[in-house]
C-alpha positions, 0 to 999 in steps of 0.5 A: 400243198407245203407241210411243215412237221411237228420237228419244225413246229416245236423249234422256236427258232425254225418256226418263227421264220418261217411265216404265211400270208393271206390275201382279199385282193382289196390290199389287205391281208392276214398274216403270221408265223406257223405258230401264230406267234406275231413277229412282225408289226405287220402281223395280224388276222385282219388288216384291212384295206380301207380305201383300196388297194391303201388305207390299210388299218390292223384290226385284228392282231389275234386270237388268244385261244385255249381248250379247258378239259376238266377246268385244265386250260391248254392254250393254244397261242403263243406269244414273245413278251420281254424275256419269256415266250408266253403261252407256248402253245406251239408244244402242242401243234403237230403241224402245219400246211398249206392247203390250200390255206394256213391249216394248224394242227395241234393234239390235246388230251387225245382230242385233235384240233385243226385250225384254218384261216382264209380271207374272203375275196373281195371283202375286208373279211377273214373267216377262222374255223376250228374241228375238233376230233376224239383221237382216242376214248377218254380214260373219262367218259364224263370230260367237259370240254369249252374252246376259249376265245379272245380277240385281240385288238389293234385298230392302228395304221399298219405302220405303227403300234398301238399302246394304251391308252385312254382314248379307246371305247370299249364297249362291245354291242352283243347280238344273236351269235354276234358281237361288235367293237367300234374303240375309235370314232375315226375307224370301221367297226369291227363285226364278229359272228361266232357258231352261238358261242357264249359272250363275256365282256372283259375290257382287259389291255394285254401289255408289252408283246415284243416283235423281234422282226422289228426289234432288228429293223431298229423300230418300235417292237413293243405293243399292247393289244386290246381284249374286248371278250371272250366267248366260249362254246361248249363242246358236246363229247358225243359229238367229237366223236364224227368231229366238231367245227366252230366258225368265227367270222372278223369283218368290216361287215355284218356276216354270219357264222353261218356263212363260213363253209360256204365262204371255205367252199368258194374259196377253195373253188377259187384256188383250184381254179388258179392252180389249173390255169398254171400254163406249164404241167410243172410243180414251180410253175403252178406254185408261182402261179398261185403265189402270183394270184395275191398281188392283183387287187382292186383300185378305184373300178380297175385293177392294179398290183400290190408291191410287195407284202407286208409294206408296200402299195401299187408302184408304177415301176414294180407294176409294169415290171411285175405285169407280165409274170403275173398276167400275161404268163398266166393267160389272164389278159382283160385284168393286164388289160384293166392295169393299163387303162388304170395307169394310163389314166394317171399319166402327168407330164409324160410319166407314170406314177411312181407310187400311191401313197397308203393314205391315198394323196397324189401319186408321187412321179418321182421314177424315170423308168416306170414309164419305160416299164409301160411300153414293155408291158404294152408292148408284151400285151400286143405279143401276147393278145394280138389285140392290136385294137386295144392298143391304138384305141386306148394307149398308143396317143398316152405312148406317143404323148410320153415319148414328145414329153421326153424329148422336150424335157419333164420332171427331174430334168429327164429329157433326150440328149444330143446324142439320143440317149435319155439324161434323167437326175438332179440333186437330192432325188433318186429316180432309178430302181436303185432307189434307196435314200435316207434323208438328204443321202441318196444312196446310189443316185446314177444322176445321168445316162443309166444303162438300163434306162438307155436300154428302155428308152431303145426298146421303147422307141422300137415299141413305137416305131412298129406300132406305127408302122402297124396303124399307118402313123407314116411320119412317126414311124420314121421319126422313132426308127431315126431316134432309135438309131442315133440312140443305137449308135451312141450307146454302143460308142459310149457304154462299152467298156473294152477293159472288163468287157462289159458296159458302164453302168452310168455316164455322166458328164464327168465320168464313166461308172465302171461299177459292175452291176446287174442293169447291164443284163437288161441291155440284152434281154429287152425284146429290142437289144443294143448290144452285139451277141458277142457283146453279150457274151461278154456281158453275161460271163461278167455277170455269172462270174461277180454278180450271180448267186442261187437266190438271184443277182446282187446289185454290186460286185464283192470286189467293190469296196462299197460291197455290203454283204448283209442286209440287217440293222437300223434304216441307215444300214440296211438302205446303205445296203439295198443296192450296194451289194444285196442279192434282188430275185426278180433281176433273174428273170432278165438273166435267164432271157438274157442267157437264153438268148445269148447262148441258145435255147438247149443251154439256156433251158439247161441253166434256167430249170436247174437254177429254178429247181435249186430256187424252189426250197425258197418256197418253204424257208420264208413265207410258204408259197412265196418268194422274197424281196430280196437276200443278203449278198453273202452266204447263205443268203438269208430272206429279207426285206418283204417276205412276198414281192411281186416283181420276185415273182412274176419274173421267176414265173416269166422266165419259168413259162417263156424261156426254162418251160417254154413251149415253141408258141411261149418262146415265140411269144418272147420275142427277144432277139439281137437287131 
């Protein structure tokens, strides 16, 4: 449980940071601040996921609500217009937390109200329920008490905003303890059940609410929300007395509001049970775990995991990385089994996806080392499960025919070298993790041999030599050992750079890339090393000395002159500055393996469990539970990008079970060594 006080509840300031999140496992979401004061373009109580894990449309931005004792309103909401913050209803609260949903907690005219939100699993639905509680006997024993809510309506692409407009159809179809709104023909209607509270049809446009979040980015941060009721319930004041709840259910299906306990019980069921199934008895373990239950949704009848929240959909890159943390660590082998066959259907040319577009086109194959990432989570399947059978029965031909697609040449002029090293690049396309363009500028376009590209291309050929081996393929197990030692040998003829000590991030035809950067790490922690232990050592004090910080490793040393120290402004800057300098969390779990195995497990354990444990505040600084995207390069490295990112949290949560808590079999299980 994270509980945040009333201190932090009534700062403005502290509390607008500070934000929680809530998932379907579909692809949609609900989410907000503490105060349910909307920052974001991206908050909002239902955003659904039409056409899963995409397609996602906010329906529900909010509820306005308010207590009337006596004819006196309170509200409870909250809301940022131009110059004013409008109700304040957060002068009210007197807490929040995490338990294991957002629950918020205010105190009005000694009448305690607790406030929880939940989504449903599996449904485009999200259940909001309120108790009230007599704190005290009234000094009036005659009080009225009525609970006022109105929703507020977006019905828009989550990447927009919406305005008013003529267009929409405000009619609200009014049922036993039901409503429903449908404003735009080409959109779901939204269904409300309510506790047989009392229907008043308004039709009203709440205009100018300001999201400062986007304000910052440089985007459009102004929106009008549409008011299509409001219902009241009356609440009897001998009743308060044991305590009153008032269920409201939002969904793209008819439900009843009758169903909201049984809904709350199943998913508290739920959580539990992810939070037992945590594999190491440890308070950051079992947190990521949890955190790490939200990105794996539904695509199609398999499964796939969602990048990163609010914005992002399922990446082949930052699925393949992500898959281990969140499904091998956590014992949940038939959903990484699910993602694999999903993946593996989608295979072109010898390359993974990159991404899905959100309106659910075809993928997009523009990554060289998302297919790389693939042997590394087949090849962590294989550790993990021992499920062998699987493998050759449904992966080893798609891995045999990427491997021949590489050698021969793909997409973006991706193909092996004379010398055995994989060349990947052409102008104007980025292809890289480091994949940051805006318009034509490709920010850091690597155009050439990428030293974790070559770092993954070993490990593959290695992957695929002992599969071979183990289901008697004799000619193509001779034929990757013999491409993995000429790629050996080469890349440790050409990426060692004598004068810094440590390796060259790219090479090209022209020049050697001296640029000090994370990639290298991964040269050391893939299961399958190039690099001499001496070597590495080299590499990781290189590493700790320019790149690491308490948040995880920046993507460029502060001594370049193309360092920027803080991610922030329009899309030009903050792009400008993606990889040149801000700080990535989940390269943290390649630098805690990496050091592990370099120095030893005594004092790789030490660095790990110290490092994680000064991590942990993170959990409740950005979005509770959650760790994010990225920080700035420079202190006091603020939380940016994506509040809640996969990647962030499946290596932290890898890294925390293989390496900082392992147990003998976990570190086993690991498998990194130098050959």
């Amino acid at each position: 449980m994270i509980k945040l006080d009333q201190e932090i509840c009534s700062d403005l300031e502290a509390a607008q940071t500070r934000e929680w999140l809530e998932t379907n496992g579909l692809g949609g979401f609900a989410s907000s601040t503490i105060i349910g004061l909307n920052t974001r373009r991206y908050h909002g109580l239902l955003t659904a996921a039409t056409k899963p894990p995409v397609g996602r449309i906010v329906l529900l931005s909010k509820f306005e609500e308010a207590l009337i004792v006596d004819g006196k309103r309170y509200d409870l909401s909250a809301n940022q217009y131009p110059g004013t913050v409008h109700p304040q209803g957060f002068q009210l609260q007197t807490g929040f937390r995490l338990d294991p949903f957002p629950i918020f907690t205010y105190l009005v005219e000694g009448i305690e109200i607790e406030k929880s939100v939940f989504m449903v699993q599996g449904e485009n639905t999200t259940v909001v329920q309120y108790e009230f509680r007599q704190s005290k006997r009234p000094q009036a024993d005659s009080s009225r008490y009525t609970f006022e809510i109105r929703p507020l309506v977006a019905f828009r692409d989550y990447h927009s905003t919406t305005h008013e407009n003529s267009a929409l159809n405000s009619h609200v179809e009014i049922g036993d303890a039901r409503a429903s709104v449908a404003p735009y023909a080409d959109l779901p209607t939204l269904y409300f059940a309510h506790d047989a509270g009392e229907i008043e049809t308004h039709g009203d446009w709440y205009r100018n609410f300001e999201y400062r979040v986007e304000q910052e980015r440089g985007l459009d941060f102004h929106e009008d929300l549409f008011n299509p009721f409001a219902v009241t319930f009356a609440i009897d004041q001998t009743a308060l007395r044991s305590g009153v709840r008032i269920s409201i259910v939002a969904s793209t299906e008819r439900r009843d509001a009758k169903q909201a306990d049984t809904f709350r019980a199943a998913e508290i069921k739920r959580r539990e049970t992810i939070m037992h199934s945590a594999p190491r008895d440890n308070d950051v373990v079992r947190a990521l775990t949890v955190a790490a239950d939200q990105y794996i949704v539904a695509r199609s009848a398999q499964k796939t995991i969602i990048a990163g929240y609010h914005w992002f959909a399922d990446w082949g890159r930052d699925t393949m990385i992500a898959l281990p943390g969140l499904t091998l660590a956590t014992g949940r082998y038939d959903i990484a089994k699910s993602i694999l066959l999903e993946f593996a259907k989608h295979v072109d040319q010898g390359m993974l996806p990159n991404r899905f577009p959100d309106a659910g086109e075809t993928p997009e194959y523009n990554t060289v080392d998302a297919t790389l990432w693939f042997f590394e989570a087949v090849r962590a399947l294989a550790q993990h499960t021992k499920d062998h059978d699987f493998v050759r029965d449904n992966l080893y031909e798609v891995l045999r025919d990427i491997v021949d697609w590489h050698v021969r040449g793909t997409r973006y002029n991706i193909h092996v070298d004379s010398d055995g090293l994989l060349f990947s690049g052409e102008p104007g396309v980025q292809l890289t993790w480091m994949d940051a363009k805006v318009g034509d500028w490709v920010v850091t376009p690597r155009t050439g041999k990428a030293v974790e590209i070559q770092a993954l291309w070993y490990n593959a050929l290695r992957v695929m030599q002992g599969s071979a081996e183990k289901f008697g393929d004799e000619a193509n197990e001779k034929k990757y050992r013999t491409m993995a030692t000429c790629a050996r040998k080469s890349f440790n003829e050409l990426f060692w750079n004598e004068k810094i000590g440590c390796l060259y991030d790219v090479l090209s035809s022209d020049e050697r890339d001296a640029s000090i950067r994370p990639n290298q790490v991964l040269a050391i922690s893939l299961t399958n090393s190039m690099v001499s232990k001496a070597r590495a050592k080299s590499i990781l004090r290189v590493v700790e000395r320019e790149l690491l910080t308490p948040r995880g490793l920046r993507t460029l040393s502060p001594n370049d002159s193309r360092y920027i120290g803080r991610y922030e402004g329009d899309t030009r800057s903050r792009d400008g500055a993606y990889h040149q300098g801000t700080v990535w969390p989940w390269l943290m779990g390649s630098y805690i393996t990496a050091y592990v195995k370099t120095f030893g497990e005594n004092a790789g354990r030490g660095f790990a469990t110290k490092w994680l444990k000064n991590f942990d505040e993170h959990l409740t600084e950005a979005c509770l539970g959650q760790v994010s995207e990225i920080f700035d390069g420079d202190s006091p490295h603020t939380p940016r990008g994506c509040v809640a990112q996969a990647w962030s949290i499946a290596e932290l949560l890898r890294a925390a079970v293989e390496n900082a808590y392992a147990t003998e079999s976990a570190s086993g299980a690991a498998g990194a060594s130098f050959k």
